[in-house]
N, C-alpha and C positions, 0 to 999 in steps of 0.2 A: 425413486429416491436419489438427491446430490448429496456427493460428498463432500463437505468441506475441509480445507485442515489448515491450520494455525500451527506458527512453530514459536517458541519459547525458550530463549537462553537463561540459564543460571549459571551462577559466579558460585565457584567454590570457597571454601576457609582457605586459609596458606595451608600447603601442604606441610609435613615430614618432608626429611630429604630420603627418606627409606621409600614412600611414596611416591616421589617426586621423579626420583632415578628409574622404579619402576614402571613409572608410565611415561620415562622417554625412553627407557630403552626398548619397551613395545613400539612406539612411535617410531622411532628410526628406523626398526626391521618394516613396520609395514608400510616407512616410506619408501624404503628400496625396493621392496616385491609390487609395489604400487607404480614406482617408475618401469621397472621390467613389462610387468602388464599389461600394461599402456603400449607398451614396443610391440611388445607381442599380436595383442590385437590388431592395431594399424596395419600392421605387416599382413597380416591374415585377413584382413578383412571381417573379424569376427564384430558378428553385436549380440551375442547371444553370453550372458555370464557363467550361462552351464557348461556350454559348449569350451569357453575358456576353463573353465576348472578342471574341464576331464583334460585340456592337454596339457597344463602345467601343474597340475597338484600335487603329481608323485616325485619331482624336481624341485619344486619350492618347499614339501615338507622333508624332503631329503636335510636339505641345507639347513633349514628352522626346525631345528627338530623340536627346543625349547618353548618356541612359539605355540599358544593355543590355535586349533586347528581352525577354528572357524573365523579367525583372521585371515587368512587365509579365502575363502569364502565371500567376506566380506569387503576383502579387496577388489576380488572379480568384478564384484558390485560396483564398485567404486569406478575401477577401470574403464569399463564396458560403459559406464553413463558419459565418463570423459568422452572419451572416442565418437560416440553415438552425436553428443552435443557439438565436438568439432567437426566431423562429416557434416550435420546439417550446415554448419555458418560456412565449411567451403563450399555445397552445394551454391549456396546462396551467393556466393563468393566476396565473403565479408571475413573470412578469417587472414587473420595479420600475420600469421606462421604457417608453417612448412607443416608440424603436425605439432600435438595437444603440451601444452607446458603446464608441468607440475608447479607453480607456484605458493599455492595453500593447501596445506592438507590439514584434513580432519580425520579421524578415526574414529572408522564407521565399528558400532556392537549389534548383537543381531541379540533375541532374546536370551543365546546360552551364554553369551558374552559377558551380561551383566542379572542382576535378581529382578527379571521383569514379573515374574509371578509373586512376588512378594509386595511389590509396588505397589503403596508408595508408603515408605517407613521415618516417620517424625521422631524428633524429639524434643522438646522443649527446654528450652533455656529459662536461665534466671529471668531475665528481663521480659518474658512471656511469647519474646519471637522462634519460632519455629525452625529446624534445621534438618531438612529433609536426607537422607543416605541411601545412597546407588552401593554395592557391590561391584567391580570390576575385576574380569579375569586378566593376570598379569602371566609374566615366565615365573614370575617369587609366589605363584596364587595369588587367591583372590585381596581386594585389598579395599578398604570403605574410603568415599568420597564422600566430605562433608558437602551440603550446595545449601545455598542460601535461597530460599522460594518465596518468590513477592505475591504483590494482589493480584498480578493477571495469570501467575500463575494457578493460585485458589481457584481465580473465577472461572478457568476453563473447567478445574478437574470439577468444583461444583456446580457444573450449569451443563454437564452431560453431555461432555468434550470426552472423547476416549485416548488414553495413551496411546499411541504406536509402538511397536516390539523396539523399532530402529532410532536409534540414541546417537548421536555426533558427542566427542572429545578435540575441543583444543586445546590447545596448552600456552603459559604465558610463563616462562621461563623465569625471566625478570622479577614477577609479584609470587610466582612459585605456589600460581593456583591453575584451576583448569576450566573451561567452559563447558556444561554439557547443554545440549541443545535437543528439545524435548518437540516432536512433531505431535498435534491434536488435530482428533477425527472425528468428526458429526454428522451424523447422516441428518438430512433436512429433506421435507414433503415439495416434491413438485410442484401439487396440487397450489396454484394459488387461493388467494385468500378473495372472494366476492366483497367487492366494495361497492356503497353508491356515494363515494366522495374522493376528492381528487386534489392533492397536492402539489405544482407543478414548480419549477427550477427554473431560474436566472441566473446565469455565473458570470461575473465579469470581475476584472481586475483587483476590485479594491472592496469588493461585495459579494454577496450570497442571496438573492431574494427567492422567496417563495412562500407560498399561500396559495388560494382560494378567491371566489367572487367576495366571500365577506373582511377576508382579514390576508394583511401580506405583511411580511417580515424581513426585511432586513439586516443581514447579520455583517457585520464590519471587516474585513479579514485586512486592508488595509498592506496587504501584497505589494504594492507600486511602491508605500515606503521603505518596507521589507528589500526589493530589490533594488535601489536606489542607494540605502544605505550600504551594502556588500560590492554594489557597484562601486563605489569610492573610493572605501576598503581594498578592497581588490587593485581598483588603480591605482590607489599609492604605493603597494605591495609590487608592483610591476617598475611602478618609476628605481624605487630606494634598493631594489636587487636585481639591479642589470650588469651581468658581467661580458667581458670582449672589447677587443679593441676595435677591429672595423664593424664588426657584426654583432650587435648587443643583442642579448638573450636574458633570460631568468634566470639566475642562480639555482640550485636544489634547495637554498632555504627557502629561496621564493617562490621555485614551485612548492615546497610544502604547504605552507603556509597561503596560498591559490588555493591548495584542495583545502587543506580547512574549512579555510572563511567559505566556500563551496557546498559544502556536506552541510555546514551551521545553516547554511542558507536554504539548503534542499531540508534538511530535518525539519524546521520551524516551519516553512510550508507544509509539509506533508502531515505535521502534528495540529495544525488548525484543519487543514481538509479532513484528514479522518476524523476529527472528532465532528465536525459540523456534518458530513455525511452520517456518521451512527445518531446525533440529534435529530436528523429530519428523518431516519428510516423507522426510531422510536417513537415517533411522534405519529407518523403513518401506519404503526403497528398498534400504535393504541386510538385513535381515529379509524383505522378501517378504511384506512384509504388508497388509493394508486396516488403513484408519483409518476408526474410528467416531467419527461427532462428533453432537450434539445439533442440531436441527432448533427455531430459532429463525425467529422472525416478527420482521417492522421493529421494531415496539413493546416489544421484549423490555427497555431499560434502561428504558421509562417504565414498563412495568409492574411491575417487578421495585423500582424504587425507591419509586411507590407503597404499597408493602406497609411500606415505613418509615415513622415516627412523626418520628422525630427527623431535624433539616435535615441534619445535615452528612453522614446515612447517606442523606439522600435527594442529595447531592449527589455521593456517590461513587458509588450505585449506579447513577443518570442517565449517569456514566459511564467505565461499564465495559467498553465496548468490546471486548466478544462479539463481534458482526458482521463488525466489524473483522478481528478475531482471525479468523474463520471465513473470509473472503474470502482474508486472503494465505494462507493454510493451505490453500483450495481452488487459488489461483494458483499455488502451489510444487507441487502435486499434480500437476496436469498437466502442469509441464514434469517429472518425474518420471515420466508414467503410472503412478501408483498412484490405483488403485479409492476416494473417498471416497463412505460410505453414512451416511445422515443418519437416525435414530431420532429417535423421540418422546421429550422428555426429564421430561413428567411423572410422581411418584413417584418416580422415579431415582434420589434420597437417600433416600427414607424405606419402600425395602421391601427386606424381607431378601433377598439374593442366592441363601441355599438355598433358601430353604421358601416365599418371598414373603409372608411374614408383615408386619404394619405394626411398623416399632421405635419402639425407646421411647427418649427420650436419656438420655444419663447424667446423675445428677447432678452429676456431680464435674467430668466435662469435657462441656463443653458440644458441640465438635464430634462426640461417639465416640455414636456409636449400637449399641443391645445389642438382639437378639430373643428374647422369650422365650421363644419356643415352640423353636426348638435350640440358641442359647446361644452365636450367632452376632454378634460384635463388633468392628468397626472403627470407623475415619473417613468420615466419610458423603461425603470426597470421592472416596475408595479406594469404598465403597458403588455411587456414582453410577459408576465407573470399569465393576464387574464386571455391574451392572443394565443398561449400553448395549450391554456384548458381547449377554446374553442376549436383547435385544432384537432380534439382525441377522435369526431367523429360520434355515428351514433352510440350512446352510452347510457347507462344509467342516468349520469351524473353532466352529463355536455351536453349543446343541444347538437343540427350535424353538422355537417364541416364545413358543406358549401351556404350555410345562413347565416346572415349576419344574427345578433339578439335584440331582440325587439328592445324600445326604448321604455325604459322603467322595469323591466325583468331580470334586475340586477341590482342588487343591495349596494348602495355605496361601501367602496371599501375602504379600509382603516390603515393608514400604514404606524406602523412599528417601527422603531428603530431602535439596534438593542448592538454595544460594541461589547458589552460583557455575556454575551448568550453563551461563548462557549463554559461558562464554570459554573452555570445551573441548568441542570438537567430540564427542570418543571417548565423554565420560562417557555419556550415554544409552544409546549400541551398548554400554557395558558393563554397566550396570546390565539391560537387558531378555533381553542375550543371554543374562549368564550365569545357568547352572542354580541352583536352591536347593542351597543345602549340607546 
């Protein structure tokens, strides 16, 4: 059995200032016992959070005596992952400091902290939306958080996600609510699921293909304009906030506003890639299929943009976010149990699917590749689609590796083109199930 887990933020209602006081002024003490134990550790060399509690517990509950105890406890926690995370990255010798900096802190509750046994306690509103309430141990007692709980949050608690004990608190001062952050656990079967049919993946720039001998699909992701536009963005953001006299730099507005348009840019990518990975893992979980995907290395967007001459092709090819793409595709897979097998994806576009012949491109269009030796002609992304099936080897579903496919043992295939596939579910299950006409 895997475990999976999911974490899920909710936004609270505006607090009370009775409220509000009381969970900063928690927050404050177990910011300072959280700086302390951090110190402490380093020095000590400890990575064990038990081990830290037996030497500073009777000294920090000295001082805190106010303080519930198992903040306390749950600092250690806190601590000890710091420390643990900084060791490895100077191992590695990538860490930027001398030792770990408390920049963000959250406040960790462990079950006594808050009413995890009561969990989860609604209330309904005029308006029919739902207002879910935590319990929080404070120094003034306990004290109710209103949180506002969306659809992903429903869908985990009813789709046989389990709470975790351990609950995150930030706090936004300003709007004078809090965040709590909810971690979800699913156990999911090893055991794959026996397929005799096969799905395979093409990723490229401004595209998503994948299909089958009978049917391939196309899904538009359109990435190149995506980064293209932010790149402009960005360069005029760089021109209009240049401060110094001999040595021009970015202003701090203009680095702000660099991470912005930055984050806009990474969010919008990664909100098309997951969603088109859970479309193709749903579509394989109701087919009964494997998904074949291309077996990339870390260095796959520097070398692939390399092979470009011109900047702004080296700037989208750097990224492209394959990898990416490949990770929540394997992460949907699993809570799925569907089989993903990873082929070599060299040649892939550029040999014929019958005869493995090298093609030749068209002149007319540049993406359509023709062979001459049988007269074999598609989209080298449809190409690259039907060359990863033959690659699986023997299978159910493939024929073996080292054959080419005899001629006519292969349904012509259909191509799809679909720019709006991400906002319906059905279209993919319809395009792959149904038969050639």
């Amino acid at each position: 059995m895997t475990k999976l887990t999911r974490t899920v933020t909710l936004e609270s209602y505006p607090l009370t200032e009775r409220k509000l006081n009381a969970i900063v002024d928690v927050f404050n003490d177990y910011k300072e016992i959280l700086e302390s134990l951090v110190n402490i550790a380093l020095e000590n060399k400890i990575r064990s959070h038990i081990k830290l509690r037996k030497i500073v517990y009777d000294e920090i509950r000295e001082e805190y005596k106010d303080l519930p105890t198992h903040y306390i406890y749950t600092a250690c926690q806190d601590a000890v992952t710091r420390v643990n995370s900084f060791l490895r990255l100077k191992k590695k010798g990538i860490a930027r400091t001398d030792k770990p900096e408390i920049r963000s802190v959250s406040l960790w509750l462990d079950n006594v902290l808050w009413d995890y046994d009561g969990f989860p306690r609604f209330k309904e509103r005029r308006n029919g939306q739902k207002t879910l309430f935590i319990r929080v141990s404070t120094k003034r007692g306990r004290i109710t958080l209103p949180l506002k709980p969306h659809k992903i949050f429903f869908k985990y608690l009813s789709n046989g996600w389990i709470i975790k004990a351990n609950v995150k608190l930030r706090i936004d001062c300003k709007r004078k609510i809090v965040y709590a952050i909810f971690t979800f656990q699913k156990k999911v079967n090893d055991k794959e699921k026996k397929s005799k049919r096969c799905i395979a993946i093409d990723y490229n720039l401004n595209n998503v293909t994948f299909g089958d001998y009978e049917r391939v699909c196309m899904v538009k992701t359109n990435f190149g304009l995506i980064i293209e536009k932010y790149a402009k963005i960005m360069s005029n953001v760089q021109k209009k906030h240049l401060i110094g006299w001999r040595v021009k730099r970015t202003s701090k507005r203009g680095k702000r506003l660099l991470k912005r348009f930055g984050s806009r840019r990474a969010n919008k990518m990664k909100d098309i890639l997951r969603k088109i990975a859970k479309r193709i893992v749903e579509t394989a979980s109701m087919l009964n299929a494997t998904i074949i995907v291309e077996d990339i290395n870390k260095f796959f967007n520097r070398s692939v943009a390399l092979k470009t001459r011109s900047k702004k092709g080296r700037n989208k090819l750097h990224n492209i976010s394959a990898r990416r793409f490949l990770s929540y595709l394997e992460e949907k897979a699993k809570e799925y149990a569907i089989p993903v097998i990873k082929v070599n994806p060299a040649y892939s576009s550029s040999l014929c699917p019958y005869c493995g012949s090298l093609l030749d491109e068209d002149a007319m269009r540049p993406r359509v590749k023709i062979c001459i030796k049988c007269g074999f002609k598609a989209n080298r992304d449809v190409i690259a689609v039907l060359n990863l099936i033959n690659r699986v080897g023997p299978s159910p579903f493939g024929p073996e590796a080292d054959e080419g496919l005899a001629e006519g043992s292969v349904v012509p295939v259909r191509l799809d083109l679909e720019a709006n596939l991400l906002h319906h579910r059905n279209t993919i299950l319809d395009l792959l199930s149904a038969k050639s006409a």
